[in-house]
N, C-alpha and C positions, 0 to 999 in steps of 0.2 A: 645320227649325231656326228659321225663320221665325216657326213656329208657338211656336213654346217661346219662344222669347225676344219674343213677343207685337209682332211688326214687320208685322203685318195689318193689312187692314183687318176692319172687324166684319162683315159679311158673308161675309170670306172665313175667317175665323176660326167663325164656326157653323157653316158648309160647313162645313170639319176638323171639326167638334165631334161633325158630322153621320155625315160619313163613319168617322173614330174607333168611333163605339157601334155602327157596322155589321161592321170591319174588323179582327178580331185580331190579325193580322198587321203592321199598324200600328201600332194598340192597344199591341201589346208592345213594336215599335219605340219608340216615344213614351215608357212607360214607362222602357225603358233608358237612352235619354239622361235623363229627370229624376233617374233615380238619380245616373247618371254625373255631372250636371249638380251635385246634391247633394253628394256624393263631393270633386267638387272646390272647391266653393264653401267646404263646412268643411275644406277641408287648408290647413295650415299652412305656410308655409315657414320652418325653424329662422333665428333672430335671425340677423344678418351677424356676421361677427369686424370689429372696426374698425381701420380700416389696409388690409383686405380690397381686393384689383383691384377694381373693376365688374366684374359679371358678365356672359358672355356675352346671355344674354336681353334686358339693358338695349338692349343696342348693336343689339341685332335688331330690337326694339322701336324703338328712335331713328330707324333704318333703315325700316321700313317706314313710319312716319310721313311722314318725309323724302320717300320715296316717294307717298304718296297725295297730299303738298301738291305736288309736282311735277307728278301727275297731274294734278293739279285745275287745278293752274297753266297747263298746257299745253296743256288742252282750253279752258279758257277763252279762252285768247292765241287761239288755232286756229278757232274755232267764230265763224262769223258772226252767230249768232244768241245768245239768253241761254239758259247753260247753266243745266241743269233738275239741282240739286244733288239730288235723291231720285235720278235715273236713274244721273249718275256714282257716289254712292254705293252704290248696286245692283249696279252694275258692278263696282267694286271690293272691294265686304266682303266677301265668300265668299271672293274671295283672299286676303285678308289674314286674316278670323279662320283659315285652312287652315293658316297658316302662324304664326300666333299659337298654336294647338291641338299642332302638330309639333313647335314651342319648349318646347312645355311638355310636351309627351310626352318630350323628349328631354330636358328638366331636370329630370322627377319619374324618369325612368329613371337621370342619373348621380346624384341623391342617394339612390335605391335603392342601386346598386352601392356606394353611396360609405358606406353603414350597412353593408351585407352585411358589406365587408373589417375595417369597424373590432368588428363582431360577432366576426367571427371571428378576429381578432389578439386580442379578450380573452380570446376561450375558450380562443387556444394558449397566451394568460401562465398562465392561471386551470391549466392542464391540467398547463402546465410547474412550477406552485407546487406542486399535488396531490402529482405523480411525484416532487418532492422530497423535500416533508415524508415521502410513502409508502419512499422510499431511505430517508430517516433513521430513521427506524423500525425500518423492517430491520434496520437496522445497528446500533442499540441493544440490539434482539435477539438478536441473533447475538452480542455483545460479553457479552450475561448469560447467557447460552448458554455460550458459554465460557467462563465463570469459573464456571460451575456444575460443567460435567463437568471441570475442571481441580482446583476444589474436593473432589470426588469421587475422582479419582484419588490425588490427594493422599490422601485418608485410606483409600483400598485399600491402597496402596504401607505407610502407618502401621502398617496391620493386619495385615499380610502381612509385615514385621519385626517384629513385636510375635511373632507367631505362629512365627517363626523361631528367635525369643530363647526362647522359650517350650521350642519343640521340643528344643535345643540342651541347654537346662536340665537335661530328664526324661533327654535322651542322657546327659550326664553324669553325672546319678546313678545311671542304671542302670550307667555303667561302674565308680563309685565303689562300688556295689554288688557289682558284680561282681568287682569286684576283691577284695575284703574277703572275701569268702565263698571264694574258689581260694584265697586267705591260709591262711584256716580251714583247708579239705581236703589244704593243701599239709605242715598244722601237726600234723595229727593223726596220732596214735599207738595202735597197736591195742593195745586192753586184753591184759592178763597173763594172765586167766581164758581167754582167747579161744586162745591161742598153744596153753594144755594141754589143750585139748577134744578126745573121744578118736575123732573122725573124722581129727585130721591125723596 
């Protein structure tokens, strides 16, 4: 990390440079952090809302500062001789960027979660809009649906009294008919010629 963040000296820095062109397995180490390094150098963190608490981060932040000027404070008061600020410093950054690094894993992890939930609360509005509009549809359907086959019956039941009235009609004439003609048969009187014909 040393090497990345260019906290070398130049010698020891050609060393790595040296050992790097020899070593792939570093090689690709080194790579991943520069990506990583990259990665997070362009993320963003979304605008604050104003009004918004401070965020935890800040206070961890405040906190570990607090801390290193206590350290520094303390070895100095302590220490008989003149404190060599590169050695305390050496001392303590690896712990604190560790703990600066874990902050920030832990705050790009809740504004992960924190997109996930509100992703999917618009998919369930979005889904629950769909399922509606898709009811009402149906239900329009079904409504000209049934004024069609109601339309329809409607005019069977028409046809089917029409065809009644119809039948009823031909019935009665043929009884009008019928009637008329037993009239006839009932009327008739056998001729005179017929009476003396010489088989009776």
């Amino acid at each position: 990390m040393s090497y990345l963040y260019d906290e070398v000296t130049a010698e020891e820095h050609s060393n790595l440079a040296a050992h790097l062109a020899v070593c792939p397995d570093c090689k690709s180490r080194i790579d991943d952090w520069r990506v990583a390094w990259t990665n997070l150098d362009a993320w963003q963190l979304p605008a604050k809302r104003p009004g918004a608490a401070p965020a935890r981060p800040l206070v961890r932040w405040a906190a570990a500062a607090a801390l290193v000027l206590g350290l520094g404070f303390g070895v100095g008061r302590l220490a008989s001789a003149p404190v060599n600020a590169d050695k305390v410093r050496a001392a303590i950054e690896p712990k604190i960027r560790q703990e600066l690094r874990q902050e920030f894993a832990e705050m790009l992890r809740h504004e992960l979660d924190r997109a996930a939930s509100a992703t999917l609360a618009a998919s369930g509005d979005q889904t629950r809009n769909v399922l509606s509009d898709y009811i009402k549809a149906v239900e329009s359907k079904r409504a000209q649906d049934n004024q069609a086959i109601y339309a329809a019956l409607d005019k069977l039941e028409s046809q089917r009294i029409a065809d009644l009235l119809s039948l009823k009609k031909d019935v009665d004439t043929v009884a009008v008919l019928t009637d008329a003609g037993l009239r006839q048969l009932a009327n008739y009187t056998q001729p005179a010629n017929f009476a003396n014909s010489p088989q009776n």
